[in-house]
VEXTORPA-411868 format. One record per residue: residue number from 1; residue in three letters; x, y, z of N, C-alpha, C in turn. Coordinates in steps of 0.2 Angstrom, whole numbers, plus 5000, padded with zeros to 4 digits. Atoms other than C-alpha are relative to their C-alpha. Example, Ala and Ser with C-alpha at 12.3 -4.5 7.8 and 13.67 -1.06 7.14 Angstrom:
# residues 2
+-----+------+------+------+------+------+------+------+------+------+------+
! pos ! code !  nc1 !  nc2 !  nc3 ! cac1 ! cac2 ! cac3 !  cc1 !  cc2 !  cc3 !
+-----+------+------+------+------+------+------+------+------+------+------+
!   1 !  ALA ! 5004 ! 4994 ! 5000 ! 5062 ! 4978 ! 5039 ! 5004 ! 5006 ! 5000 !
!   2 !  SER ! 4996 ! 4994 ! 4999 ! 5068 ! 4995 ! 5036 ! 4996 ! 5005 ! 5003 !
+-----+------+------+------+------+------+------+------+------+------+------+
This chain:
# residues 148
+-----+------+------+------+------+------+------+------+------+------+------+
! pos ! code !  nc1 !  nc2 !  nc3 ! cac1 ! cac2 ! cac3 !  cc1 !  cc2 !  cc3 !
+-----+------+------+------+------+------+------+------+------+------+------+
!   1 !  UNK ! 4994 ! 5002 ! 4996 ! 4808 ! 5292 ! 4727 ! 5006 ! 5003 ! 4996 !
!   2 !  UNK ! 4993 ! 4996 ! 5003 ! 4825 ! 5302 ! 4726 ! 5005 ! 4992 ! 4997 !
!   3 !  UNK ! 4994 ! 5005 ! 5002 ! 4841 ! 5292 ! 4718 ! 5002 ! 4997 ! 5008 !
!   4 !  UNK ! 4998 ! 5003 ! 4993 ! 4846 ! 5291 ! 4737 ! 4996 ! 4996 ! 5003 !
!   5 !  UNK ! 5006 ! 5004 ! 4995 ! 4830 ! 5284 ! 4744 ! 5001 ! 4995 ! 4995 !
!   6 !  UNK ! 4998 ! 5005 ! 5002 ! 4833 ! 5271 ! 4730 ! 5006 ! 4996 ! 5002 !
!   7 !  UNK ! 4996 ! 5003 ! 4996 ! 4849 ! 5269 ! 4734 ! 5001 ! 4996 ! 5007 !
!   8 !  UNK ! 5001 ! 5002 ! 4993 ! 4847 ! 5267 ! 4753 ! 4996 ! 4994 ! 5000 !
!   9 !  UNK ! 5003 ! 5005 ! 5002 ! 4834 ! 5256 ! 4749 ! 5004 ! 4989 ! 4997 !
!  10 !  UNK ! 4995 ! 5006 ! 5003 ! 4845 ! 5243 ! 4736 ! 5005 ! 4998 ! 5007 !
!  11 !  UNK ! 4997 ! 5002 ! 4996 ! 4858 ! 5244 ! 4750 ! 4997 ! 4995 ! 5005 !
!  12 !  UNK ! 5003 ! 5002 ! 4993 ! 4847 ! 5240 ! 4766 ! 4997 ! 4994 ! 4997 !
!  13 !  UNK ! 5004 ! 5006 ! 5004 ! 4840 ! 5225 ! 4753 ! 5006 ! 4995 ! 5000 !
!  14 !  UNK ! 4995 ! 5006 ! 5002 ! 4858 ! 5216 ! 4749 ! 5004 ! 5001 ! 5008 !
!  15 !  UNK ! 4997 ! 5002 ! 4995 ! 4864 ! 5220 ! 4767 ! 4999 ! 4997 ! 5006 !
!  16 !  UNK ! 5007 ! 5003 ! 4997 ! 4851 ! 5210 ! 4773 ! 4996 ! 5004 ! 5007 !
!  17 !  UNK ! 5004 ! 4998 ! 4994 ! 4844 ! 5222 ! 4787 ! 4996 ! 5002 ! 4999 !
!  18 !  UNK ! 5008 ! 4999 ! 5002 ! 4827 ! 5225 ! 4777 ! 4998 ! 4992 ! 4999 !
!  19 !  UNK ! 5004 ! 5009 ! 5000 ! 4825 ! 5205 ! 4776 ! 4998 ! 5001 ! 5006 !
!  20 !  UNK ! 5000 ! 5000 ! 4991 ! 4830 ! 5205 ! 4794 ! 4994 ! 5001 ! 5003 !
!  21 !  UNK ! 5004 ! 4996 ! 4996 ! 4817 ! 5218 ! 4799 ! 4992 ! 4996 ! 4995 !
!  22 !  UNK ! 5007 ! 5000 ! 5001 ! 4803 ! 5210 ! 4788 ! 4999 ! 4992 ! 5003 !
!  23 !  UNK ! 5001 ! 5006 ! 4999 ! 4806 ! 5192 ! 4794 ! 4997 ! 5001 ! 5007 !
!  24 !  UNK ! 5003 ! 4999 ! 4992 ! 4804 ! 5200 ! 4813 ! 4994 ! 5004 ! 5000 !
!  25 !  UNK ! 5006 ! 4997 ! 4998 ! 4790 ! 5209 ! 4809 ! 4995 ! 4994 ! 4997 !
!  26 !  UNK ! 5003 ! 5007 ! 4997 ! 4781 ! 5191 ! 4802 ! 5000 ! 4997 ! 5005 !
!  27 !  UNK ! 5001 ! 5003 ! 4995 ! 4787 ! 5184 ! 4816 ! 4997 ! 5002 ! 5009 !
!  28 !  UNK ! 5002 ! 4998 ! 4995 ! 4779 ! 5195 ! 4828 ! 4994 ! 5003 ! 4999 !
!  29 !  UNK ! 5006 ! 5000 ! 5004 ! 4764 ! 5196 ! 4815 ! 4997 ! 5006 ! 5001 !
!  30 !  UNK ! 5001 ! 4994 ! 5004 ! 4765 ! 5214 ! 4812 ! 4997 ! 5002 ! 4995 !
!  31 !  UNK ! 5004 ! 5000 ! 5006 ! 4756 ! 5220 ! 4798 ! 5004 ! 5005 ! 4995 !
!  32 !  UNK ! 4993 ! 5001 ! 5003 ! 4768 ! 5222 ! 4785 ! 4994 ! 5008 ! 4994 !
!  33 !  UNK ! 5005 ! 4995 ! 5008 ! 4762 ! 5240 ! 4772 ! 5007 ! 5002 ! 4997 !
!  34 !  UNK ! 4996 ! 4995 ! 5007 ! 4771 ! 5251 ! 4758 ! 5000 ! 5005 ! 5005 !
!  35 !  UNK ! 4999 ! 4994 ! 5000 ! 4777 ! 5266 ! 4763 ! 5003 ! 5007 ! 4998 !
!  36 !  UNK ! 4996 ! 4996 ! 5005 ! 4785 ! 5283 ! 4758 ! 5007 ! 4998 ! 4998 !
!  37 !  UNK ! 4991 ! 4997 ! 5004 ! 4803 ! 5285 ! 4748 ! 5003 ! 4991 ! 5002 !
!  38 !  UNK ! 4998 ! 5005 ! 4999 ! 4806 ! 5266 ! 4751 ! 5000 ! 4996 ! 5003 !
!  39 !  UNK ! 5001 ! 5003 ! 4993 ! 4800 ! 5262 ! 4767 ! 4995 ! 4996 ! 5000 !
!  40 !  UNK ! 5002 ! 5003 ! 4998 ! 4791 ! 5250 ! 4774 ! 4997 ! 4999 ! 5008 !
!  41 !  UNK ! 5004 ! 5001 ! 4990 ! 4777 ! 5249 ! 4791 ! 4999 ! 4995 ! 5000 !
!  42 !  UNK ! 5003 ! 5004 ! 4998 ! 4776 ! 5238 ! 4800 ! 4997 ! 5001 ! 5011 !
!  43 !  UNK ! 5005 ! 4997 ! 4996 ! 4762 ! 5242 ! 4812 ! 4996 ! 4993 ! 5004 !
!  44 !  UNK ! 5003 ! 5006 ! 4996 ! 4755 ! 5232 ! 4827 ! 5004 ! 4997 ! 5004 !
!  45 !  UNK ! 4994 ! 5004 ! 4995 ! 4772 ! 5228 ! 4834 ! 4997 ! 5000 ! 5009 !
!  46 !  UNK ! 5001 ! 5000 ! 4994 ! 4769 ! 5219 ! 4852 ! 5003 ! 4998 ! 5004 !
!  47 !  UNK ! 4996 ! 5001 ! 4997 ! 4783 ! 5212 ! 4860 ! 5002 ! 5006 ! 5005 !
!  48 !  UNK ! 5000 ! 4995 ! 4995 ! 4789 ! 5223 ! 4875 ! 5006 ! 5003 ! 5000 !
!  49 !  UNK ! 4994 ! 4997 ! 5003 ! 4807 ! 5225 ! 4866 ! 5000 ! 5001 ! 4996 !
!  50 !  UNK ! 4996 ! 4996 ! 4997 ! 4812 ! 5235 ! 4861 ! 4994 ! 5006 ! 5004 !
!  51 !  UNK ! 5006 ! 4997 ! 4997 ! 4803 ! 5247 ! 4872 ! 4998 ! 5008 ! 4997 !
!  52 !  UNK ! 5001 ! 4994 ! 5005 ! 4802 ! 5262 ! 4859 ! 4993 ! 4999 ! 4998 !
!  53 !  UNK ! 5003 ! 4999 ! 5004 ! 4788 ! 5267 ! 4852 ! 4998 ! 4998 ! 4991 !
!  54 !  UNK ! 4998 ! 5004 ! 5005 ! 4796 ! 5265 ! 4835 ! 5006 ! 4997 ! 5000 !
!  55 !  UNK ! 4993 ! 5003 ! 5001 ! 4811 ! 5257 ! 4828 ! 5000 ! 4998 ! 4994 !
!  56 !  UNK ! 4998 ! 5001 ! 5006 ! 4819 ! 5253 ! 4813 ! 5005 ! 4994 ! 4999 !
!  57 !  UNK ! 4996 ! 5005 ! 4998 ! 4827 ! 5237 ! 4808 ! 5001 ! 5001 ! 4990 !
!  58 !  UNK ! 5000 ! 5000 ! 5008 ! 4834 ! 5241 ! 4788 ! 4995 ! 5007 ! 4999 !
!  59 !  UNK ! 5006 ! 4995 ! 5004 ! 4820 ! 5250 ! 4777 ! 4992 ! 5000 ! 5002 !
!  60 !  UNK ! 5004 ! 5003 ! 4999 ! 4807 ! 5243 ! 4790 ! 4998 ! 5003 ! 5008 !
!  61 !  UNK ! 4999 ! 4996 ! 4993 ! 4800 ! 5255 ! 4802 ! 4995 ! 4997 ! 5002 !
!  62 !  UNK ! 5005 ! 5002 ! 4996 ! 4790 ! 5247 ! 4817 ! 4995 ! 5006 ! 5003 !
!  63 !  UNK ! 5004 ! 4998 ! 4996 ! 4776 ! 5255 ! 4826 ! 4997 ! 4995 ! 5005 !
!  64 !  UNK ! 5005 ! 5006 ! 4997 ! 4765 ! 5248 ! 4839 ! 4996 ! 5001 ! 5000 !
!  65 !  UNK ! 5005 ! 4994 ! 5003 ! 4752 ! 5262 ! 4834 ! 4998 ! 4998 ! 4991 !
!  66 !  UNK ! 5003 ! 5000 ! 5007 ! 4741 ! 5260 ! 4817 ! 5003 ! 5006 ! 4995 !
!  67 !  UNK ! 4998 ! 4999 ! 5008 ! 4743 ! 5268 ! 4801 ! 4999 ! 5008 ! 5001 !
!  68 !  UNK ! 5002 ! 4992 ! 4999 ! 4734 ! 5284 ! 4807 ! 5004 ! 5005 ! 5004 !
!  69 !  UNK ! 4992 ! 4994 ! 4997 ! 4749 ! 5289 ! 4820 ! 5004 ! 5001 ! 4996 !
!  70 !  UNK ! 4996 ! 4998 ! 5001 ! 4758 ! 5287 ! 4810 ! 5003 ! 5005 ! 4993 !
!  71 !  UNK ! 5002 ! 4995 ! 5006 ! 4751 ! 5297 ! 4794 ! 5001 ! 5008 ! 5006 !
!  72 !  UNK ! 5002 ! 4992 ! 4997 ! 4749 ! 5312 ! 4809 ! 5007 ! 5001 ! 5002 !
!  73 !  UNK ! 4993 ! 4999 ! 4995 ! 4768 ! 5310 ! 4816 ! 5005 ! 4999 ! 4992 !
!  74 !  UNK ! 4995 ! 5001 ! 5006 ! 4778 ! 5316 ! 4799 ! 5009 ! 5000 ! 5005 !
!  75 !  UNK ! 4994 ! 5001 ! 4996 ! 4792 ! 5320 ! 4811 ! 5003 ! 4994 ! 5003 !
!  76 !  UNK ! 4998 ! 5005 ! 4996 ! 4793 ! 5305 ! 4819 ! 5004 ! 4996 ! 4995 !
!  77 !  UNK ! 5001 ! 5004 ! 5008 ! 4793 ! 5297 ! 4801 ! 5007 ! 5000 ! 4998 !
!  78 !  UNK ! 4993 ! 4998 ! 5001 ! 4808 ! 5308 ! 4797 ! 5007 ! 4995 ! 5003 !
!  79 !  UNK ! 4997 ! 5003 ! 4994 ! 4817 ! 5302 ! 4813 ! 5003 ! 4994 ! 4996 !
!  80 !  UNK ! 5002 ! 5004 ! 5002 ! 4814 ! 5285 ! 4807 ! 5005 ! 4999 ! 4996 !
!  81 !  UNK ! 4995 ! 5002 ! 5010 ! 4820 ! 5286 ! 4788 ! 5008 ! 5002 ! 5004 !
!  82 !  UNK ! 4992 ! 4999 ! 5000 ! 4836 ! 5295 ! 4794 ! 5005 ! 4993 ! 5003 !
!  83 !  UNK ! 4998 ! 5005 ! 4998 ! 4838 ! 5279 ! 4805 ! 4999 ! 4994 ! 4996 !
!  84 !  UNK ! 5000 ! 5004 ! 5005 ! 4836 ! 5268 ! 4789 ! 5006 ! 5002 ! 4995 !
!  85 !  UNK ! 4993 ! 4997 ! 5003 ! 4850 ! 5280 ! 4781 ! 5006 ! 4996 ! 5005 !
!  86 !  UNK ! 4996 ! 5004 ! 4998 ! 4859 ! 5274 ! 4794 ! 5004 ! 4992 ! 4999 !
!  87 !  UNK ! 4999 ! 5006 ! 5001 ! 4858 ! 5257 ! 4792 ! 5005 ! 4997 ! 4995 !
!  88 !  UNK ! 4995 ! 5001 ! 5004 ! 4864 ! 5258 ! 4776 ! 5008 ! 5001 ! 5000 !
!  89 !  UNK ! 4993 ! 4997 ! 5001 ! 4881 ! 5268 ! 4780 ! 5003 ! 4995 ! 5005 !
!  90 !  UNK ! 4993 ! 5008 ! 4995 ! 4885 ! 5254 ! 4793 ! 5002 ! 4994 ! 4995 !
!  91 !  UNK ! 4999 ! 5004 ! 5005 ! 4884 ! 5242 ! 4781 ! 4994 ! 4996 ! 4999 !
!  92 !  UNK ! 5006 ! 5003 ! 4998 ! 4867 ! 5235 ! 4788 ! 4999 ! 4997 ! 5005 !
!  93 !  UNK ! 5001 ! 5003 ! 4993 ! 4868 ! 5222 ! 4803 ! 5005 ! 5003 ! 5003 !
!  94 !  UNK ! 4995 ! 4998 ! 4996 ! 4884 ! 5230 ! 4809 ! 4997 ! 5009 ! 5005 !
!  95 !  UNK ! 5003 ! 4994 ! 4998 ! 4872 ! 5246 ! 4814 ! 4999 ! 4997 ! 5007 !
!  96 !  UNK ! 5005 ! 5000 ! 4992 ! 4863 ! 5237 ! 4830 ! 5006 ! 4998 ! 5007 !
!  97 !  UNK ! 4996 ! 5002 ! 4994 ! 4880 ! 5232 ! 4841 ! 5001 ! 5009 ! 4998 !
!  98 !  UNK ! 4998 ! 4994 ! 5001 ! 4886 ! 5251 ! 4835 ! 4996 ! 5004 ! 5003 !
!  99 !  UNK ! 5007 ! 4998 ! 4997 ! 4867 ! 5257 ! 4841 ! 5002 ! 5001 ! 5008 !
! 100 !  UNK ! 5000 ! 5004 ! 4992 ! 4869 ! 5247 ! 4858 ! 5006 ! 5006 ! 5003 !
! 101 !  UNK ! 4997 ! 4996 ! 4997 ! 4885 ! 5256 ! 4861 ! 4999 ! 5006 ! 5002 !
! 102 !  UNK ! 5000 ! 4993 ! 5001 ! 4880 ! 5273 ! 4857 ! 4995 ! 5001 ! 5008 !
! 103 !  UNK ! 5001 ! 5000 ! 4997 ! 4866 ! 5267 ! 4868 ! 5002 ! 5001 ! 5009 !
! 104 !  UNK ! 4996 ! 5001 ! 4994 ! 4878 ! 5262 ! 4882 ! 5003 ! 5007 ! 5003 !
! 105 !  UNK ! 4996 ! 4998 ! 4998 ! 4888 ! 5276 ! 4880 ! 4994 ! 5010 ! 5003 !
! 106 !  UNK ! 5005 ! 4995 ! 4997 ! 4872 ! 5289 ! 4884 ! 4998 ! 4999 ! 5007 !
! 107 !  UNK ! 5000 ! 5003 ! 4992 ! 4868 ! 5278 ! 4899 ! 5004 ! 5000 ! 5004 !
! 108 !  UNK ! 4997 ! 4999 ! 4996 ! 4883 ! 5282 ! 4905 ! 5001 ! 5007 ! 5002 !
! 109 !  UNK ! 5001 ! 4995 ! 5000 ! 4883 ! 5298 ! 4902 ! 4994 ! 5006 ! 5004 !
! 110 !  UNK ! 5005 ! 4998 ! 4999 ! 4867 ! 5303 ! 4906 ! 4995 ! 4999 ! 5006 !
! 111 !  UNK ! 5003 ! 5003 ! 4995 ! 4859 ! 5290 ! 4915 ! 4995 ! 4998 ! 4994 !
! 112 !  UNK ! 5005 ! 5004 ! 5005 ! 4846 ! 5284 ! 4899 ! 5001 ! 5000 ! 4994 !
! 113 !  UNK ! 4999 ! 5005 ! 5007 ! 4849 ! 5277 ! 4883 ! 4999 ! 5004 ! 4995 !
! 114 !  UNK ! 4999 ! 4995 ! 5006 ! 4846 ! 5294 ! 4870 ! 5003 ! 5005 ! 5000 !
! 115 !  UNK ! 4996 ! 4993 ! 5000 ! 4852 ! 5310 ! 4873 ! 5004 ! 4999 ! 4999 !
! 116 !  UNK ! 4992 ! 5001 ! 5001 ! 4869 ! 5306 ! 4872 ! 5004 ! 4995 ! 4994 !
! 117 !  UNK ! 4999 ! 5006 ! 5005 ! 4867 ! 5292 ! 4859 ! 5003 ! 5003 ! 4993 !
! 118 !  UNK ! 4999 ! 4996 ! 5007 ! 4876 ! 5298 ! 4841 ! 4996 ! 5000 ! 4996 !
! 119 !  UNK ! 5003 ! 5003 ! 5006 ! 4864 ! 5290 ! 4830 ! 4994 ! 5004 ! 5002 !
! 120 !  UNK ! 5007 ! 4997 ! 4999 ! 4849 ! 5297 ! 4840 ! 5000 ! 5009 ! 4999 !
! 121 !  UNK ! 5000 ! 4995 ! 5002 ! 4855 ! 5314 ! 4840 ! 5003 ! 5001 ! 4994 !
! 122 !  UNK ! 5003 ! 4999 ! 5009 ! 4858 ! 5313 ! 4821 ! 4995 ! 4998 ! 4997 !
! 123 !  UNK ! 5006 ! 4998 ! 5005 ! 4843 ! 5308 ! 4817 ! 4993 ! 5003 ! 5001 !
! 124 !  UNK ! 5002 ! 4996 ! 4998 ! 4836 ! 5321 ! 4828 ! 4993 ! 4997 ! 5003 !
! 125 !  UNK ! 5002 ! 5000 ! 4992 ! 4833 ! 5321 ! 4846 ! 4991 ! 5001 ! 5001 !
! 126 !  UNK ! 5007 ! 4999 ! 5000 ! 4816 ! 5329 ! 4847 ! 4996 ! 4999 ! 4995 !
! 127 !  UNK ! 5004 ! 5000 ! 5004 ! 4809 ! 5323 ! 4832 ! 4998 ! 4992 ! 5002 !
! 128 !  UNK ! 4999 ! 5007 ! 4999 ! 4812 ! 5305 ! 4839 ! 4995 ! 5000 ! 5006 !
! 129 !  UNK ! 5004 ! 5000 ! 4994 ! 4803 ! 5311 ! 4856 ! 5002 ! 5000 ! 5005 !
! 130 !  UNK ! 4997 ! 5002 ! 4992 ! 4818 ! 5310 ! 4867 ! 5003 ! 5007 ! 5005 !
! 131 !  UNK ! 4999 ! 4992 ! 4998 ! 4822 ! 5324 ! 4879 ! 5006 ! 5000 ! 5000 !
! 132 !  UNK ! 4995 ! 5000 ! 4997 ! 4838 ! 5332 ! 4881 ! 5003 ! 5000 ! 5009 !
! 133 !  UNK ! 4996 ! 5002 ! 4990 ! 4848 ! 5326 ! 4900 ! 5008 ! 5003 ! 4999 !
! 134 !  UNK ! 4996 ! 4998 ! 5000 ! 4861 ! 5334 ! 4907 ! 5005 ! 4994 ! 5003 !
! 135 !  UNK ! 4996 ! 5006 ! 4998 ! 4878 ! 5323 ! 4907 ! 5002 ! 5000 ! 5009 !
! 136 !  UNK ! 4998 ! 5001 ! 4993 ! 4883 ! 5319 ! 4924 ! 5008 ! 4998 ! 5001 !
! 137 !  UNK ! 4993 ! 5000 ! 4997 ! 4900 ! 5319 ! 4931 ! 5002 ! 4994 ! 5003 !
! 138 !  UNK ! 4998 ! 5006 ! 4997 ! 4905 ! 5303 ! 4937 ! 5002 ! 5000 ! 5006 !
! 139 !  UNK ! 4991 ! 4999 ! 4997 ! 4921 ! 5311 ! 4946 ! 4997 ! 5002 ! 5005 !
! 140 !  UNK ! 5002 ! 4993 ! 4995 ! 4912 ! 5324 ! 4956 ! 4991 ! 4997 ! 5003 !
! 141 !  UNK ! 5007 ! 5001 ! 4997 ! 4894 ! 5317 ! 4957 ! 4994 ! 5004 ! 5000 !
! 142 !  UNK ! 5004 ! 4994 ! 4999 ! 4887 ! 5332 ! 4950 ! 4999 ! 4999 ! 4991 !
! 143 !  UNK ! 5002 ! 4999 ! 5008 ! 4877 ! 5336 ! 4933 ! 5003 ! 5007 ! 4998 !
! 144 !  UNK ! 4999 ! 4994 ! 5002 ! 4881 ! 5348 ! 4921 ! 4995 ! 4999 ! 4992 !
! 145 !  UNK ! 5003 ! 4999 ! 5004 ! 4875 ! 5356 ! 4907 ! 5002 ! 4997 ! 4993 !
! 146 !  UNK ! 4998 ! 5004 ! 5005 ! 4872 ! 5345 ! 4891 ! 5002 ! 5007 ! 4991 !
! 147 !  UNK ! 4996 ! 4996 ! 5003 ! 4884 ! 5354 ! 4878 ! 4999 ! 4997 ! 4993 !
! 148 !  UNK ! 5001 ! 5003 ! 5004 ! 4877 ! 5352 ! 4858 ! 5005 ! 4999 ! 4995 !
+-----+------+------+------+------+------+------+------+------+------+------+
Protein backbone atom coordinates (compact mmCIF):
# COMPACT_ATOMS: atom_id res chain seq x y z
CA UNK A 1 0.00 0.00 0.00
CA UNK A 2 1.22 3.59 -1.07
CA UNK A 3 1.35 6.40 1.91
CA UNK A 4 -1.88 7.73 0.21
CA UNK A 5 -3.85 4.41 0.09
CA UNK A 6 -3.00 4.47 3.86
CA UNK A 7 -3.84 7.64 4.39
CA UNK A 8 -7.20 7.52 2.41
CA UNK A 9 -7.75 4.60 4.38
CA UNK A 10 -7.12 6.24 8.18
CA UNK A 11 -9.26 9.01 6.88
CA UNK A 12 -12.36 6.84 5.40
CA UNK A 13 -11.89 4.92 9.15
CA UNK A 14 -12.24 8.17 11.60
CA UNK A 15 -14.84 9.84 9.08
CA UNK A 16 -16.89 6.95 9.68
CA UNK A 17 -17.88 6.12 5.93
CA UNK A 18 -15.83 2.77 6.12
CA UNK A 19 -17.91 1.81 9.35
CA UNK A 20 -20.87 2.96 7.56
CA UNK A 21 -20.22 0.98 4.50
CA UNK A 22 -19.26 -2.37 6.78
CA UNK A 23 -22.35 -1.99 9.01
CA UNK A 24 -24.48 -1.90 5.68
CA UNK A 25 -22.75 -4.63 4.09
CA UNK A 26 -23.63 -6.82 7.52
CA UNK A 27 -26.89 -5.81 7.38
CA UNK A 28 -27.55 -6.79 4.13
CA UNK A 29 -25.23 -9.99 4.79
CA UNK A 30 -22.78 -9.31 2.16
CA UNK A 31 -19.70 -11.19 2.58
CA UNK A 32 -17.30 -8.80 3.89
CA UNK A 33 -13.28 -9.80 2.19
CA UNK A 34 -9.67 -7.97 2.28
CA UNK A 35 -8.77 -6.35 -0.61
CA UNK A 36 -6.15 -4.39 -2.61
CA UNK A 37 -4.23 -0.91 -1.37
CA UNK A 38 -7.01 -0.69 1.64
CA UNK A 39 -10.03 -1.72 0.44
CA UNK A 40 -12.52 -3.85 1.33
CA UNK A 41 -15.39 -6.42 -0.84
CA UNK A 42 -18.13 -6.78 0.00
CA UNK A 43 -19.66 -9.13 -2.40
CA UNK A 44 -23.17 -10.66 -2.78
CA UNK A 45 -24.93 -7.26 -2.33
CA UNK A 46 -28.85 -7.87 -2.77
CA UNK A 47 -30.93 -5.05 -2.12
CA UNK A 48 -32.35 -3.50 -5.43
CA UNK A 49 -30.70 0.17 -4.30
CA UNK A 50 -28.61 1.29 -5.20
CA UNK A 51 -29.18 -0.12 -8.72
CA UNK A 52 -25.46 -0.08 -9.73
CA UNK A 53 -23.64 -2.87 -10.14
CA UNK A 54 -21.03 -1.55 -7.86
CA UNK A 55 -20.75 1.21 -5.19
CA UNK A 56 -18.70 2.48 -2.63
CA UNK A 57 -19.67 3.44 0.86
CA UNK A 58 -15.89 4.62 2.54
CA UNK A 59 -13.09 2.08 1.82
CA UNK A 60 -15.89 -0.60 1.08
CA UNK A 61 -16.75 -1.46 -2.37
CA UNK A 62 -19.96 -3.31 -3.08
CA UNK A 63 -20.59 -5.85 -5.74
CA UNK A 64 -23.44 -7.99 -6.25
CA UNK A 65 -21.03 -10.35 -8.45
CA UNK A 66 -18.46 -12.69 -6.70
CA UNK A 67 -14.82 -12.41 -6.20
CA UNK A 68 -14.07 -13.69 -9.71
CA UNK A 69 -15.87 -10.40 -11.48
CA UNK A 70 -14.27 -8.78 -9.71
CA UNK A 71 -10.62 -10.06 -9.84
CA UNK A 72 -11.27 -9.86 -14.10
CA UNK A 73 -12.77 -6.13 -13.91
CA UNK A 74 -9.30 -4.20 -12.66
CA UNK A 75 -11.00 -1.17 -14.38
CA UNK A 76 -13.96 -1.31 -12.79
CA UNK A 77 -11.72 -1.66 -9.41
CA UNK A 78 -10.01 1.42 -10.35
CA UNK A 79 -13.43 3.26 -10.81
CA UNK A 80 -14.10 2.16 -7.48
CA UNK A 81 -10.94 3.20 -5.43
CA UNK A 82 -11.01 6.57 -7.02
CA UNK A 83 -14.58 6.71 -5.53
CA UNK A 84 -13.05 5.76 -1.97
CA UNK A 85 -10.48 8.77 -2.72
CA UNK A 86 -13.42 10.71 -2.89
CA UNK A 87 -14.95 9.92 0.17
CA UNK A 88 -12.10 10.99 1.95
CA UNK A 89 -11.79 14.52 0.34
CA UNK A 90 -15.44 15.11 1.27
CA UNK A 91 -14.78 14.58 4.64
CA UNK A 92 -16.60 11.04 4.46
CA UNK A 93 -20.68 11.22 4.98
CA UNK A 94 -20.80 14.66 3.50
CA UNK A 95 -19.78 12.68 0.05
CA UNK A 96 -23.49 11.02 -0.47
CA UNK A 97 -25.90 14.26 -0.42
CA UNK A 98 -22.80 15.85 -2.76
CA UNK A 99 -23.00 12.48 -4.94
CA UNK A 100 -26.93 12.83 -5.11
CA UNK A 101 -26.67 16.31 -6.43
CA UNK A 102 -24.05 15.63 -8.89
CA UNK A 103 -26.51 12.92 -9.67
CA UNK A 104 -29.43 15.26 -9.95
CA UNK A 105 -27.60 17.63 -11.80
CA UNK A 106 -26.72 14.81 -14.75
CA UNK A 107 -30.48 14.00 -14.70
CA UNK A 108 -31.12 17.14 -15.62
CA UNK A 109 -28.75 17.63 -17.87
CA UNK A 110 -28.80 14.64 -19.50
CA UNK A 111 -31.75 12.80 -18.66
CA UNK A 112 -29.71 9.81 -16.45
CA UNK A 113 -27.75 10.02 -13.42
CA UNK A 114 -23.82 9.64 -14.76
CA UNK A 115 -22.59 11.25 -17.60
CA UNK A 116 -22.81 14.65 -16.38
CA UNK A 117 -22.26 13.63 -12.63
CA UNK A 118 -18.63 15.23 -11.51
CA UNK A 119 -17.73 12.49 -9.22
CA UNK A 120 -18.45 9.87 -12.03
CA UNK A 121 -16.63 11.59 -14.56
CA UNK A 122 -13.66 11.91 -12.19
CA UNK A 123 -13.49 8.68 -11.45
CA UNK A 124 -13.68 7.84 -15.00
CA UNK A 125 -16.79 7.53 -17.11
CA UNK A 126 -15.94 4.42 -19.02
CA UNK A 127 -14.20 2.57 -16.59
CA UNK A 128 -17.37 2.79 -14.28
CA UNK A 129 -19.42 1.45 -17.38
CA UNK A 130 -21.46 4.54 -17.97
CA UNK A 131 -21.95 5.91 -21.58
CA UNK A 132 -21.36 9.21 -22.47
CA UNK A 133 -25.21 11.36 -23.27
CA UNK A 134 -25.55 14.21 -24.93
CA UNK A 135 -26.85 17.42 -22.64
CA UNK A 136 -30.21 18.42 -23.74
CA UNK A 137 -31.28 21.83 -23.95
CA UNK A 138 -34.14 22.53 -21.79
CA UNK A 139 -34.75 26.03 -23.65
CA UNK A 140 -35.03 24.82 -27.26
CA UNK A 141 -35.81 21.15 -26.71
CA UNK A 142 -33.00 20.01 -28.48
CA UNK A 143 -29.63 17.83 -27.74
CA UNK A 144 -26.41 18.89 -28.19
CA UNK A 145 -23.13 17.65 -28.26
CA UNK A 146 -21.72 16.49 -24.86
CA UNK A 147 -18.64 18.95 -24.46
CA UNK A 148 -15.50 17.14 -22.07
Amino acid sequence: MTGWQRLRMAVNLLNLSTPLGILLARLTRAQLQPGPDGLVFATGYRPLLPTAGAFTVGNVVFYRANRCFIDAQPRLLGHEARHCTQYACCLGLPFLPLYGLGALWSLCRTGEPGSRNPFERQAGLDAGGYQRHPTIDRFRGTETEVVR
